[in-house]
Legacy VTK file of the C-alpha trace (Angstrom):
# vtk DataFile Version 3.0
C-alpha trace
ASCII
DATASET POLYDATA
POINTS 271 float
51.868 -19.718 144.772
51.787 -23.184 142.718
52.393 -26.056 145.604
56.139 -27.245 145.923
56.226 -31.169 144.466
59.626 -33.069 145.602
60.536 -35.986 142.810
62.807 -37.868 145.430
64.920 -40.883 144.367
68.187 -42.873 144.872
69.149 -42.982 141.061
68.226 -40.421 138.147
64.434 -39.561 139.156
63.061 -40.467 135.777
60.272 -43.122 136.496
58.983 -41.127 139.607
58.821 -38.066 137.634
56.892 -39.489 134.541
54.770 -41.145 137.190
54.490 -37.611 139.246
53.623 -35.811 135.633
50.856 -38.521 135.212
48.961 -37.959 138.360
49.439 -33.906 138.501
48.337 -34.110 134.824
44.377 -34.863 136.150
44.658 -31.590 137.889
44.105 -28.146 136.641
46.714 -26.589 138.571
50.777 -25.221 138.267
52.978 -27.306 140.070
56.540 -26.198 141.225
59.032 -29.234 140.632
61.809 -30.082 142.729
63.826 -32.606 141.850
66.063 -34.625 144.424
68.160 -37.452 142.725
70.965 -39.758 144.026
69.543 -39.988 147.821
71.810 -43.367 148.637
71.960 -42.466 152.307
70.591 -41.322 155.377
72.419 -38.231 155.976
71.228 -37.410 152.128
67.669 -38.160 152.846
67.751 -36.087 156.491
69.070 -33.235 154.141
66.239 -33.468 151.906
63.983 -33.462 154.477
64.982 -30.549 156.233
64.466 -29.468 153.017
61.089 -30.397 152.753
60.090 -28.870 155.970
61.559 -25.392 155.155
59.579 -25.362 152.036
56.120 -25.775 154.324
57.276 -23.074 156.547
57.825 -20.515 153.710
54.818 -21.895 151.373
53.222 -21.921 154.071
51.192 -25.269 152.858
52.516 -28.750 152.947
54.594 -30.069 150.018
53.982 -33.137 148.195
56.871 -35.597 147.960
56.816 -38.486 144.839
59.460 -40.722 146.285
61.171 -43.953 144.909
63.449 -44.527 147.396
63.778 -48.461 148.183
65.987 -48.118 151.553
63.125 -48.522 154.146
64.802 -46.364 156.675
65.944 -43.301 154.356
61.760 -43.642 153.387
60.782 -43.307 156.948
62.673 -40.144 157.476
61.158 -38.543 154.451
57.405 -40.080 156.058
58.420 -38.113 158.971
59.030 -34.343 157.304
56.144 -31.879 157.169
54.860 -33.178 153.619
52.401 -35.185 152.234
54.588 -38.015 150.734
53.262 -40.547 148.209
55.729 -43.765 148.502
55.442 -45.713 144.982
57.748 -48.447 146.036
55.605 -49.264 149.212
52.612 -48.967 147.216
53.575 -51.357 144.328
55.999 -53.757 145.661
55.008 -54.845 148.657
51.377 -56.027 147.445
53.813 -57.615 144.552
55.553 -59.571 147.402
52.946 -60.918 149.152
51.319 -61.802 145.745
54.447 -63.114 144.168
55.289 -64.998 147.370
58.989 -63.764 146.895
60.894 -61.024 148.566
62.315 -58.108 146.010
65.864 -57.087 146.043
65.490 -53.819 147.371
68.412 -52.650 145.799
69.542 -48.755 144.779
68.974 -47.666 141.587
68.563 -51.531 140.218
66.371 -49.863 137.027
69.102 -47.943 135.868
72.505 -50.472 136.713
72.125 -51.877 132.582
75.161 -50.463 131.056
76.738 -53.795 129.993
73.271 -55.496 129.385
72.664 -56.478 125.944
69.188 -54.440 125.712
71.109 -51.076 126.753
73.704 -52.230 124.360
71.187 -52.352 121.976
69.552 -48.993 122.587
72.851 -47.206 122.175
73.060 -48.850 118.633
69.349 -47.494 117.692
70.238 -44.474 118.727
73.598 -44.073 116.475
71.701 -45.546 113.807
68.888 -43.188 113.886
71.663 -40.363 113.932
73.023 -41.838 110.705
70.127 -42.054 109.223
68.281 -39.126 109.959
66.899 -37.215 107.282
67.783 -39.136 104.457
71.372 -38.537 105.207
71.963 -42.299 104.562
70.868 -45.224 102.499
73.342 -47.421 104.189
72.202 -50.648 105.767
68.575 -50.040 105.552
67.840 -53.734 105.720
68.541 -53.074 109.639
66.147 -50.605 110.327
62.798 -51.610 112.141
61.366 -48.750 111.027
61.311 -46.080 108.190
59.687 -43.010 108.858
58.563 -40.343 105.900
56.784 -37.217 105.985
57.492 -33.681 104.512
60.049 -31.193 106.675
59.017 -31.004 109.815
56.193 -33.094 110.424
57.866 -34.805 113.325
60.179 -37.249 112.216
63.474 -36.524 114.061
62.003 -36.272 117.762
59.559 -39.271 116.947
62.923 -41.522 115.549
65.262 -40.542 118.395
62.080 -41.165 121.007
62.050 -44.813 119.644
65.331 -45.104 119.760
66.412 -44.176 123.418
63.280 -45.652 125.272
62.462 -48.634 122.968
65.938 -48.808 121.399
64.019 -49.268 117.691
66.145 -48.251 114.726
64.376 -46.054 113.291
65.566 -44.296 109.939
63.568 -41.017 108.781
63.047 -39.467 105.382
61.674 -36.278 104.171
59.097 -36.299 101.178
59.944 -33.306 98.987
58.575 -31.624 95.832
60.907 -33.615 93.485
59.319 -36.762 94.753
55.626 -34.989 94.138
56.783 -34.857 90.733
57.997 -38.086 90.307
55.007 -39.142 92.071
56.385 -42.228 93.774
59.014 -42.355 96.842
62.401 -41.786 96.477
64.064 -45.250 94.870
66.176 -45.844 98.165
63.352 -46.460 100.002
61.610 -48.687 97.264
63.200 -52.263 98.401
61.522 -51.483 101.556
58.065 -50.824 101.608
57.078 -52.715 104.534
59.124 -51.224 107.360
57.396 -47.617 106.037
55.258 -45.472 108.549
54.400 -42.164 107.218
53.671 -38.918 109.659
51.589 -35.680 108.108
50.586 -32.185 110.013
48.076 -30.151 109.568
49.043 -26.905 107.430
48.487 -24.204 109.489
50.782 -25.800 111.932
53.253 -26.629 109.857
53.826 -22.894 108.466
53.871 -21.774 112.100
56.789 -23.974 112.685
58.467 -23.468 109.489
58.421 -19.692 109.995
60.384 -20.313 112.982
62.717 -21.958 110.904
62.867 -19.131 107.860
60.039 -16.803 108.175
58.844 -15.304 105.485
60.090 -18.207 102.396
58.558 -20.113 100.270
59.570 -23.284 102.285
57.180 -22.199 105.092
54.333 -20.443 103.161
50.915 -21.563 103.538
50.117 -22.321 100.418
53.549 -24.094 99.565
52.428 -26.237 103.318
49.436 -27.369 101.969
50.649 -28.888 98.590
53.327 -30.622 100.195
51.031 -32.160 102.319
48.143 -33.072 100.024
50.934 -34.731 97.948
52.257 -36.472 100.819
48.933 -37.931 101.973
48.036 -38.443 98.395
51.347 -40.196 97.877
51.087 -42.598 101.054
47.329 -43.095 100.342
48.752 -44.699 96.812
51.198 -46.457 98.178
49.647 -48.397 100.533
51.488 -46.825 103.726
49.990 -46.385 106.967
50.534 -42.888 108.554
49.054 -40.462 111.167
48.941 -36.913 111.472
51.625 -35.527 114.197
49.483 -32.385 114.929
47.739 -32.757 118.040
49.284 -36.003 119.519
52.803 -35.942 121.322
55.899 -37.996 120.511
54.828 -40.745 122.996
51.329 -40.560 121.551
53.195 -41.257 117.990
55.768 -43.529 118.823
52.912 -45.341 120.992
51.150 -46.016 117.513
54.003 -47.158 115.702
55.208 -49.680 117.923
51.548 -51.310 117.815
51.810 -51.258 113.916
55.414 -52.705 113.478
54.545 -55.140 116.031
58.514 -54.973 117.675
58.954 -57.888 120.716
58.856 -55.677 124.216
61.916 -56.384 126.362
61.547 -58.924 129.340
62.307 -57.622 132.438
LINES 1 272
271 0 1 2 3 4 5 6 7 8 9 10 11 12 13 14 15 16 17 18 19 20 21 22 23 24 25 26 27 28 29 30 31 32 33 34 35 36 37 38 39 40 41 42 43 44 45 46 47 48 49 50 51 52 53 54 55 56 57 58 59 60 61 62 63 64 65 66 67 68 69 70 71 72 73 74 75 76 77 78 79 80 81 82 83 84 85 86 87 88 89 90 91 92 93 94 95 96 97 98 99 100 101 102 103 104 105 106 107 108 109 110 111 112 113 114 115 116 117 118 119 120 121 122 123 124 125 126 127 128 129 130 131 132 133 134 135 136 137 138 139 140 141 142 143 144 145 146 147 148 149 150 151 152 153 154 155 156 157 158 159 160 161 162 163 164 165 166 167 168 169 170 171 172 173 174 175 176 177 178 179 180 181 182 183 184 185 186 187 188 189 190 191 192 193 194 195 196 197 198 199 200 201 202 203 204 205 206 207 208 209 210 211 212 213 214 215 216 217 218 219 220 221 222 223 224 225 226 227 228 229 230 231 232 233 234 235 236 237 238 239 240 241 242 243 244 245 246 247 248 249 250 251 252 253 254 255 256 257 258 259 260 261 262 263 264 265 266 267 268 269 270
């Protein structure tokens, strides 16, 4: 049986499950997840640990609990269940308090209270305008975008524009290179007035007929040979043009979006 792993927190859950997926990630081993969000009080955190504690009994093994729970006594009833329970608040703020010199606010679910700040403002905006102008559905107020992304069908531009958008809030507008720009052999005129804010993404062949078949198996559209022109005119076609691009095959969207925030240079909030 894969061990039990409780994601415990008093808002959504999110930062101490990306954390959790981090650490489990150096192991070679199947984790069952368990998430617990919105503990904001005792009797909520007693529940989860009675939880806890029947999990050891039937696993038979003690769980491991990720918690980001800032109420000190809430944490101390979870320290006290049957469970091996890794506190990332105690572990990062209180060194930050003695270093810092200045006491921390300890207050529930302060990462996620933004929804009249102007930088969740503006990541609702990215996140319209990628919608807009995903896929070349738009040409409309491309002057705005931070970033354009291009790349034949389903080389990863969608997930990679709506990842910028919602954690970075980066408008990002994506286009899709297709045979009638091959023969033109230069990109598509909209796009012309702004060369600069271009980032092209690519795929390797063989992977891009496997997910194209999913998409209509058996056509044209996803045959091998068909995948491999589009993308030797694609690379051949950013290669000319001066555009900087990876290839989406083997790296995920954070890997990808990663890369294009270091090349479009975008200021990082301030917390």
């Amino acid at each position: 049986m894969s061990p039990t792993v409780f994601i415990v927190s008093d808002g959504t859950g999110i930062t101490a499950e990306t954390f959790a997926h981090s650490i489990l990630s150096q192991f070679d081993q199947k984790f069952r997840l368990v998430r617990v969000p919105f503990i904001d009080s005792t009797d909520k955190a007693y529940s989860t640990a009675e939880k806890i504690n029947e999990a050891a009994v039937h696993e038979g093994r003690r769980p491991i609990v990720f918690t980001t729970l800032v109420d000190s006594d809430s944490n101390e009833i979870l320290k006290r269940s049957n469970a091996l329970v890794l506190d990332m608040f105690q572990t990062f703020v209180e060194p930050l308090e003695q270093e810092l010199e200045l006491k921390s606010s300890h207050a529930m679910g302060r990462g996620h209270q933004n929804a009249d700040t102007d930088e969740y403002k503006n990541r609702i905006e990215a996140i319209n305008f990628s919608l807009a102008h995903d896929d070349g559905q738009s040409d409309r107020n491309l002057n705005d975008a931070d970033v354009i992304l291009v790349g034949v069908s389903r080389s990863g531009k969608t997930p990679t524009s709506l990842y910028l958008a919602m954690q970075y809030g980066v408008k990002a507008a994506n286009y899709p290179l297709i045979p009638d720009d091959f023969e033109r052999a230069k990109l598509p005129n909209s796009l012309l007035p702004y060369r600069g804010k271009i980032f092209g993404l690519s795929i390797d062949p063989q992977r891009l007929t496997e997910i194209r078949n999913e998409r209509r198996p058996g056509s044209k559209y996803a045959a091998l040979e068909n995948c491999r022109y589009e993308v030797n005119e694609a690379e051949a076609m950013m290669r000319r043009e001066g555009i900087k691009w990876l290839s989406s095959t083997h790296k995920s969207i954070e890997e990808i979006a990663t890369t294009i925030l270091q090349e479009i240079r975008l200021d990082k909030p301030v917390y």
